[in-house]
Each structure stands twice: as structure tokens, then as C-alpha cells.
ROTORVEX-703816 format. One record per residue (C-alpha): residue number from 0; residue in one letter; x, y, z. Coordinates in nm, 2 decimals, always signed. Layout:
@resi: NUM resn: A xx: X yy: Y zz: Z
...
END
This chain:
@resi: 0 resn: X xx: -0.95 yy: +1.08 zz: -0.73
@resi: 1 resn: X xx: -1.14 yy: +0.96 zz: -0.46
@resi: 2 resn: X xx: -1.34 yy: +1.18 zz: -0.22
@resi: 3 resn: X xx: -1.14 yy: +1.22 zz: +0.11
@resi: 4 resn: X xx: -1.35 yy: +1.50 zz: +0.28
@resi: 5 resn: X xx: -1.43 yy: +1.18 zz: +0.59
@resi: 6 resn: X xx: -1.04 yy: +1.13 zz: +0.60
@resi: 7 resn: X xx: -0.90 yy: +1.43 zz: +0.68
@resi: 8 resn: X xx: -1.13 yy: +1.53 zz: +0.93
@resi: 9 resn: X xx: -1.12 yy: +1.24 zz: +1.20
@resi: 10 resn: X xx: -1.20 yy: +1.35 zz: +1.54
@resi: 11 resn: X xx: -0.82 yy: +1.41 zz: +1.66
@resi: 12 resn: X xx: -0.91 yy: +1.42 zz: +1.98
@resi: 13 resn: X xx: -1.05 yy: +1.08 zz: +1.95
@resi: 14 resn: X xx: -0.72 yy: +0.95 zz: +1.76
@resi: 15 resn: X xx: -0.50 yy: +1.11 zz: +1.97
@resi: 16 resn: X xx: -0.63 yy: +0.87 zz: +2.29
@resi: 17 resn: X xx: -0.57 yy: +0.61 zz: +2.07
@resi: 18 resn: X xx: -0.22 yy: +0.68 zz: +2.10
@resi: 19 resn: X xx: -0.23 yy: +0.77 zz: +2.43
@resi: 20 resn: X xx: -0.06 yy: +0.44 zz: +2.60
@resi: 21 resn: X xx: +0.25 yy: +0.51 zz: +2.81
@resi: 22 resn: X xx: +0.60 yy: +0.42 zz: +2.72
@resi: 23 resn: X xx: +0.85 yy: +0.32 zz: +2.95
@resi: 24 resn: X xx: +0.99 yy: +0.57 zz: +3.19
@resi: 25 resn: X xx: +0.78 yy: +0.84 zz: +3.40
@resi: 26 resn: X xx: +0.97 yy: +1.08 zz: +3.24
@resi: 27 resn: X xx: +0.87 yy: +0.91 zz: +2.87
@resi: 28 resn: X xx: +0.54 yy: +0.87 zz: +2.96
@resi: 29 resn: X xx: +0.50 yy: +1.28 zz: +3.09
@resi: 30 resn: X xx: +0.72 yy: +1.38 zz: +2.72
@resi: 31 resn: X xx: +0.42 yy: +1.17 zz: +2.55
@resi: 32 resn: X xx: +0.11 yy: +1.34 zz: +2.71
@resi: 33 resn: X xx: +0.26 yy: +1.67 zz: +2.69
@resi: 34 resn: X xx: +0.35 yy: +1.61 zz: +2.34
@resi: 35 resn: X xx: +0.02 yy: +1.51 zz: +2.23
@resi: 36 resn: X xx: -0.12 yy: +1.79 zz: +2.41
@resi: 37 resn: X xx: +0.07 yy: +2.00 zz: +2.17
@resi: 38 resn: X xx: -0.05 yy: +1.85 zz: +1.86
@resi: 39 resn: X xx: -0.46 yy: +1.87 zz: +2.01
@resi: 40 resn: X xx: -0.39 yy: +2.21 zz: +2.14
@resi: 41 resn: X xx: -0.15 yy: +2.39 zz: +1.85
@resi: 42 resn: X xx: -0.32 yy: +2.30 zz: +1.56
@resi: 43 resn: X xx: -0.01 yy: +2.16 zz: +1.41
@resi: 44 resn: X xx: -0.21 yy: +1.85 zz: +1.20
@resi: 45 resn: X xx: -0.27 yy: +1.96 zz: +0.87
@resi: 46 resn: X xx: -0.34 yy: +1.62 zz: +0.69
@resi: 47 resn: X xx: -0.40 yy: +1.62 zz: +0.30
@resi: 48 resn: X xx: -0.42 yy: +1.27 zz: +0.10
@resi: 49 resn: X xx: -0.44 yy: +1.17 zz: -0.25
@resi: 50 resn: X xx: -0.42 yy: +0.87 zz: -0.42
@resi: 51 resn: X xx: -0.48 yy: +0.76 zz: -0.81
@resi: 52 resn: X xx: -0.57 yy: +0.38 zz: -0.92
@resi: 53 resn: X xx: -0.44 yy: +0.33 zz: -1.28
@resi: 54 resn: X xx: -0.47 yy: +0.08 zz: -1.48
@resi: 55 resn: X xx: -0.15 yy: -0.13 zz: -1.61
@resi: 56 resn: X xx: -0.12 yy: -0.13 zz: -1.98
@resi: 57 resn: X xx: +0.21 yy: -0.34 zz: -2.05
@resi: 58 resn: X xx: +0.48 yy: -0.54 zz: -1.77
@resi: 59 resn: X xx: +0.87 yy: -0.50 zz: -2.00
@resi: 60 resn: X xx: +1.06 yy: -0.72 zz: -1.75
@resi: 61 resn: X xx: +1.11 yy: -0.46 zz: -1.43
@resi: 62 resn: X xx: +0.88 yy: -0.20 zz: -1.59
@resi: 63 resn: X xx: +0.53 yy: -0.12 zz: -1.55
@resi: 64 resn: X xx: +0.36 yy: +0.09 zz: -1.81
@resi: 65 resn: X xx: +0.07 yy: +0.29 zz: -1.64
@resi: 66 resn: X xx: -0.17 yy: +0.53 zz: -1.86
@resi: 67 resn: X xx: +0.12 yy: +0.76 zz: -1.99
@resi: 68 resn: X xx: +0.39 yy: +0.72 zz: -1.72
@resi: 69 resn: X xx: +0.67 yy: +0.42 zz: -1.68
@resi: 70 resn: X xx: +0.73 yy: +0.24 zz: -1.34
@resi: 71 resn: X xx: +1.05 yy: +0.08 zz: -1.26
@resi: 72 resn: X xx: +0.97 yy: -0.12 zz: -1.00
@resi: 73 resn: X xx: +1.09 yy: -0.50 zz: -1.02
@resi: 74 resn: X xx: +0.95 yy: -0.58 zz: -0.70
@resi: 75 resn: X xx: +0.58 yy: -0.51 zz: -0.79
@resi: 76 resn: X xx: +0.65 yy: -0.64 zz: -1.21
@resi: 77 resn: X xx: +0.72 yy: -0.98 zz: -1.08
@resi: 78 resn: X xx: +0.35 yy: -1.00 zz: -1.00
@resi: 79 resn: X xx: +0.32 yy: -0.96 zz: -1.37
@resi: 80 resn: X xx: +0.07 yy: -1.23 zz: -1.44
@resi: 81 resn: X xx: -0.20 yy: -1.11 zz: -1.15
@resi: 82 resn: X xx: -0.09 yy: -0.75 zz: -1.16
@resi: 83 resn: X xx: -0.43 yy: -0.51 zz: -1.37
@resi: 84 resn: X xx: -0.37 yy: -0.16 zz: -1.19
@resi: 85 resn: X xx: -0.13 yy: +0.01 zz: -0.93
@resi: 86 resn: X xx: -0.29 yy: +0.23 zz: -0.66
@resi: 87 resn: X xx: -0.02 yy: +0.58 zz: -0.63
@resi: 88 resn: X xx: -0.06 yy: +0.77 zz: -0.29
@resi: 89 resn: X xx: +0.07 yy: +1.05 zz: -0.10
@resi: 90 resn: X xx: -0.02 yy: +1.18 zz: +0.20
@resi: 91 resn: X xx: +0.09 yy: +1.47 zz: +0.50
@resi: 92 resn: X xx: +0.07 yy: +1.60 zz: +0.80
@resi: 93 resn: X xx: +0.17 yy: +1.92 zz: +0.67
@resi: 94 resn: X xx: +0.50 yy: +2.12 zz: +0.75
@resi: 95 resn: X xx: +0.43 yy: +2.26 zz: +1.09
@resi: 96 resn: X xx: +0.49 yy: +2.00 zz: +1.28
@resi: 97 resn: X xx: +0.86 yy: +1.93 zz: +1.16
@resi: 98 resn: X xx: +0.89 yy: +2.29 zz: +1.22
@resi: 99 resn: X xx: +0.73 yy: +2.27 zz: +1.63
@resi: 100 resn: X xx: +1.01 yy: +1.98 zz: +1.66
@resi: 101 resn: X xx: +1.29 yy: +2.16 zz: +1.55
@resi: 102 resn: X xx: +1.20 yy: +2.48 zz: +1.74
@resi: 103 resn: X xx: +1.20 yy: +2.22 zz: +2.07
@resi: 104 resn: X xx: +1.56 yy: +2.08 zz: +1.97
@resi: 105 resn: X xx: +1.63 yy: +2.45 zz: +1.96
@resi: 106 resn: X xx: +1.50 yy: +2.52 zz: +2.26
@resi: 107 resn: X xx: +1.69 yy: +2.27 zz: +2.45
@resi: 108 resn: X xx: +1.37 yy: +2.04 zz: +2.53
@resi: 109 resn: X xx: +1.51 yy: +1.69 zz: +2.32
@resi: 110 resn: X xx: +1.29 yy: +1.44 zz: +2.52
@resi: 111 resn: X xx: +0.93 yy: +1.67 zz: +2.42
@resi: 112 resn: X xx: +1.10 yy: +1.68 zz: +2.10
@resi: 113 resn: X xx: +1.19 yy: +1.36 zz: +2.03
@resi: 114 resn: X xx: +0.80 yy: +1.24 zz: +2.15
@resi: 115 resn: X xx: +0.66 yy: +1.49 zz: +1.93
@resi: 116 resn: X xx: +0.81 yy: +1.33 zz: +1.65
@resi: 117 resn: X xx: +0.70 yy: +1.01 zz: +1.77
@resi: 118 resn: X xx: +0.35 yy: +1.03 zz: +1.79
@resi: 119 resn: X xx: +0.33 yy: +1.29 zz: +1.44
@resi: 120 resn: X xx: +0.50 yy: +0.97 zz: +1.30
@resi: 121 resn: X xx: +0.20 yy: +0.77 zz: +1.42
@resi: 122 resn: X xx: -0.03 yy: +1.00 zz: +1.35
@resi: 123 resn: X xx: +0.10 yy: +0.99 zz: +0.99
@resi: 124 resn: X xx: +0.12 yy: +0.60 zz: +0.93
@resi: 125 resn: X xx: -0.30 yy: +0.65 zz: +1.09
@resi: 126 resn: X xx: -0.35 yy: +0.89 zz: +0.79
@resi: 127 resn: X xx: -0.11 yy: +0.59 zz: +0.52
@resi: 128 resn: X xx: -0.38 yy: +0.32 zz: +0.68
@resi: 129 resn: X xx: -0.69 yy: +0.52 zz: +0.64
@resi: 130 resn: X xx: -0.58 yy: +0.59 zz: +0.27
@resi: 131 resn: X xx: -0.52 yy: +0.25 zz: +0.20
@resi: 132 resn: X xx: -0.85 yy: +0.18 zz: +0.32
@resi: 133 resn: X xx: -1.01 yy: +0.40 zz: +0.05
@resi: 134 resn: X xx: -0.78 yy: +0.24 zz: -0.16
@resi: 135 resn: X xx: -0.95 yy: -0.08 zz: -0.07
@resi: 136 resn: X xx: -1.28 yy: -0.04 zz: -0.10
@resi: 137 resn: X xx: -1.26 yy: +0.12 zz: -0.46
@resi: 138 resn: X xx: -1.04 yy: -0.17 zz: -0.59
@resi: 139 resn: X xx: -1.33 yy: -0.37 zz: -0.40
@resi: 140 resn: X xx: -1.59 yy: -0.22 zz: -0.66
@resi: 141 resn: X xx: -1.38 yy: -0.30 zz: -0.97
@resi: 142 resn: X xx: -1.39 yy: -0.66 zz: -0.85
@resi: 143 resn: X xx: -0.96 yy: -0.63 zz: -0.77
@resi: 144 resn: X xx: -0.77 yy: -0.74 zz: -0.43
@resi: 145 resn: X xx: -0.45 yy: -0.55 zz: -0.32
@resi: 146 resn: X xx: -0.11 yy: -0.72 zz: -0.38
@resi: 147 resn: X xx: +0.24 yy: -0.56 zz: -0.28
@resi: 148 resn: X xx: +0.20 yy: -0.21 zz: -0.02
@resi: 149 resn: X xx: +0.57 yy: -0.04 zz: -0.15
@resi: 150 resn: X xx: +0.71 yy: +0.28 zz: -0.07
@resi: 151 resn: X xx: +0.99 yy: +0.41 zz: -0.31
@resi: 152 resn: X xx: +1.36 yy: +0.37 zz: -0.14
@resi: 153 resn: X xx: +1.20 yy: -0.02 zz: -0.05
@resi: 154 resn: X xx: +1.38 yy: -0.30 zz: -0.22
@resi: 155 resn: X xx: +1.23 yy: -0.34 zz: -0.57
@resi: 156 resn: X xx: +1.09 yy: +0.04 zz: -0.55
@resi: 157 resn: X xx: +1.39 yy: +0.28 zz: -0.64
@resi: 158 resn: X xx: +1.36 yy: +0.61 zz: -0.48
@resi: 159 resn: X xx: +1.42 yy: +0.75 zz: -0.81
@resi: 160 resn: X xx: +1.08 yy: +0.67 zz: -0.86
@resi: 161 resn: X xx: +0.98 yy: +0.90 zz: -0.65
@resi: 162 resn: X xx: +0.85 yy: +1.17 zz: -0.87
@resi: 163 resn: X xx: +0.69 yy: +0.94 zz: -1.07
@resi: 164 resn: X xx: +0.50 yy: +0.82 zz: -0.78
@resi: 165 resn: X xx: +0.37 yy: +1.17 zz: -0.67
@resi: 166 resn: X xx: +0.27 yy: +1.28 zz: -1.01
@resi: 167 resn: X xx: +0.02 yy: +0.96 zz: -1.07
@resi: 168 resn: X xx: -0.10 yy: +1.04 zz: -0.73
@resi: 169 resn: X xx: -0.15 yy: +1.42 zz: -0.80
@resi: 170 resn: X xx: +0.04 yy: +1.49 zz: -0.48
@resi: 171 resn: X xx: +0.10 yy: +1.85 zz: -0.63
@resi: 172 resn: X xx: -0.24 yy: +1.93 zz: -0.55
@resi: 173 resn: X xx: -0.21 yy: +1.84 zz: -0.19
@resi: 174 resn: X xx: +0.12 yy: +2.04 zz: -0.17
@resi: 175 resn: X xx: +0.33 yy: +1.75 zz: -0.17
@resi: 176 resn: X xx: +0.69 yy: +1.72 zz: -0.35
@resi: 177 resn: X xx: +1.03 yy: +1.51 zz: -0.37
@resi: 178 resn: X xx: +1.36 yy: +1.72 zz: -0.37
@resi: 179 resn: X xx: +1.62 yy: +1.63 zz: -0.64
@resi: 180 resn: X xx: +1.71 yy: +1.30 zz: -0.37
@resi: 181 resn: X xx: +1.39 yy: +1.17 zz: -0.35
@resi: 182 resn: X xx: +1.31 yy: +1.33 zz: -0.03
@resi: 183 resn: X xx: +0.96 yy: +1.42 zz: +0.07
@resi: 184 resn: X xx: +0.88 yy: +1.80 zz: +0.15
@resi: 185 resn: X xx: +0.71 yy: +1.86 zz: +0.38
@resi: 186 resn: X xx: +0.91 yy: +1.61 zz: +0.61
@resi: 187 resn: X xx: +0.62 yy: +1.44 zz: +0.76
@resi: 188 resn: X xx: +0.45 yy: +1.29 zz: +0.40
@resi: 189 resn: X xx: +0.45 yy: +0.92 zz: +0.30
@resi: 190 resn: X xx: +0.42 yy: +0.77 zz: -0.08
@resi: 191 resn: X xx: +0.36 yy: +0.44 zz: -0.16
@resi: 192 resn: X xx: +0.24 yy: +0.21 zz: -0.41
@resi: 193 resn: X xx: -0.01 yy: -0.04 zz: -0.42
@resi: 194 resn: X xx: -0.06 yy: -0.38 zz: -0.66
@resi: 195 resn: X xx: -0.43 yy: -0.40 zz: -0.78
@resi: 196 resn: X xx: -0.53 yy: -0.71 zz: -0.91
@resi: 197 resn: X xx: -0.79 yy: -1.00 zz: -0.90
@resi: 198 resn: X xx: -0.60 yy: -1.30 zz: -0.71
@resi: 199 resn: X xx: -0.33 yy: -1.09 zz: -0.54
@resi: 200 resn: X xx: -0.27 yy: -1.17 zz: -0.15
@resi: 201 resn: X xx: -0.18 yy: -0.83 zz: +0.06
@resi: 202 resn: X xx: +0.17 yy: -0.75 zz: +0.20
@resi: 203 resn: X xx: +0.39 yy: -0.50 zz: +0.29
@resi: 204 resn: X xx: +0.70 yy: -0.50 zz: +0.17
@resi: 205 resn: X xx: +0.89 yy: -0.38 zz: +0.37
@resi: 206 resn: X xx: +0.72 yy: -0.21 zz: +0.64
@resi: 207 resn: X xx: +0.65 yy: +0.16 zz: +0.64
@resi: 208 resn: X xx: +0.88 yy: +0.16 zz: +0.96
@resi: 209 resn: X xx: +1.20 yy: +0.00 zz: +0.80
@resi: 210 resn: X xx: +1.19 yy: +0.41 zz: +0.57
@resi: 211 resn: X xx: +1.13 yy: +0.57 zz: +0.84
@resi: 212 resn: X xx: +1.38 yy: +0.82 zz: +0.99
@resi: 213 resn: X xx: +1.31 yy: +0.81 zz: +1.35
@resi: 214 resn: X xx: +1.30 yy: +0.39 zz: +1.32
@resi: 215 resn: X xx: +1.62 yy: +0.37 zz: +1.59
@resi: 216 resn: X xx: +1.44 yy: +0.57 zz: +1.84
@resi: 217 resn: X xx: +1.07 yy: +0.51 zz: +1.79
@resi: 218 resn: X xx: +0.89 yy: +0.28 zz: +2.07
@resi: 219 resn: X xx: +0.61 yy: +0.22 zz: +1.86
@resi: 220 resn: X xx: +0.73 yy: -0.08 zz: +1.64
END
């Protein structure tokens, strides 16, 4: 486990300017500022991260053998002949913001609603990248390049995988879990897999957006 002290404590203030660009309408662009004024103000961002690098012991056609756990994962096994280690990661924004979102449906207030899930979703993909940058530089050490970026439910990751993904990554400590469907609790939490090896060329596949359940009403893509 890599130190992550740096990565959960960005200055939000600064991060959430970065997001700060207006959408379309006025009334869009006043749901956004007020809705990032809720996640600086509230206190509502409670980020956590983890994320394992383990070495791959034996590729069985769409298996992957990892220390003591099994992957099935044909899209990253195909990379068989470059693949030496798989990077498993979790991270979270915590549970409080889901719950701020619903109380707003609740409260009859769908536009602030539906921006506040917006920018948390941003928010978390900020928290995915910064991950995947640690990821990076410790691969970088071992003298390894990063293939195939997949989350499980993506073609080639099943989401049965799920809770094999969380446990190489130690999510548990970071209060991260998958329900008996694969989902993630809490609702705003991302898990994906990395390819480690020394000729691999980076992709996603697909993107975190295409898993992502506001994808038909997010402006960000």
C-alpha cells in the first residue's frame, strides 16, 4: 500500500475552481455554483483511496492468477505475453454526498440535485486520476509501464469480479464494499484495474464515463 496522506487532502477549494466552468443555461450555470458551494461549504467530500500492485504469477487463457486470488478478466489476459503485475484500486467520496443529493430530490430542488451529482462525479473521476498517478510512479520504480485502465462491468472485466477487485485493493480498510450485484457502497466509489508491464501502451477501455450512472445527463463528457 502506497502512502496517500498528499491525495486525500488536495486543496478543495483549489479543485473545486477547477471545475468551476459554466454549462449551458443561466439557470445550469447558477445550479453549478451553488452546488459546488455545497460541497466547499458542507463538508460532504470524504475521499479515501487504496490501491495494491501484484504481481501476476500464471495467465490460464481468460484467467489471471495474482498472489493467492484468480482474475477473470479476458480483456486484460490477452496482454498475456507483456502483462508482469495488475494494479487493483478503489477509491470514494464517501456516503454523504449520495445522501445531500437525495435529500435535494426530496426536497423538490432536481436541477441543484442533479448538478450536485455532476460535479461529486467529477470530483470522484479527479480522485480515480490522482490514484492512477500514484499508480504510475510506483510501476515507474519497478521499471513497468501501464497497459489496459478497466473497471469491472467493462467488456472483458465481469462485474462479478467485483469483489475480487476490492479485496486485492484492501478497499475494506477504506470502508469500501460491493453488494451481492456488484454495486459499489458507498454510491460515489470507483474500482478499476490496471495492466503493469514493461512494453505495455496505456488505454482505457472503456472510459470511466461509459459505467457511470449519470452518463445520459452529465455535461462533462
Amino acid at each position: 500500500m502506497s502512502p496517500v496522506s498528499a491525495l486525500l487532502n488536495p486543496d478543495l477549494s483549489r479543485v473545486l475552481r477547477t471545475l468551476a466552468r459554466p454549462p449551458g443555461s443561466a439557470g445550469e450555470s447558477r445550479a453549478r455554483r451553488d452546488a459546488l458551494a455545497i460541497l466547499e461549504r458542507e463538508g460532504l467530500v470524504l475521499p479515501a483511496l487504496c490501491y495494491r500492485i501484484v504481481p501476476v504469477l500464471h495467465v490460464r487463457g481468460e484467467t489471471i492468477d495474482v498472489g493467492k486470488a484468480t482474475l477473470c478478466a479476458p480483456g486484460l489476459a490477452a496482454k498475456s505475453g507483456a502483462l508482469r503485475a495488475v494494479a487493483a484500486a478503489a477509491c470514494t467520496l464517501g456516503a454523504a454526498i449520495q445522501e445531500r443529493v437525495s435529500s435535494l430530490f426530496a426536497a423538490r430542488q432536481p436541477s441543484l440535485a442533479l448538478a450536485l451529482d455532476t460535479a461529486s462525479n467529477e470530483l470522484l473521476f479527479r480522485i480515480a486520476d490522482r490514484t492512477v498517478a500514484a499508480i504510475r510512479r510506483e510501476a515507474r520504480s519497478k521499471g513497468l509501464a501501464l497497459g489496459i485502465e478497466a473497471n469491472p462491468g467493462d467488456p472483458g472485466v465481469p462485474l462479478c469480479q467485483q469483489a475480487t477487485v476490492l479485496a486485492l485493493a484492501n478497499a475494506a480498510r477504506s470502508g469500501i464494499a460491493a453488494t451481492e450485484t456488484g454495486m459499489l457502497s458507498p454510491v460515489k466509489s470507483l474500482s478499476f484495474l490496471v495492466t503493469l508491464g514493461p512494453n505495455l501502451h496505456r488505454r482505457s477501455a472503456p472510459r470511466r464515463c461509459d459505467c457511470c450512472p449519470s452518463r445520459d445527463r452529465c455535461r462533462v463528457k
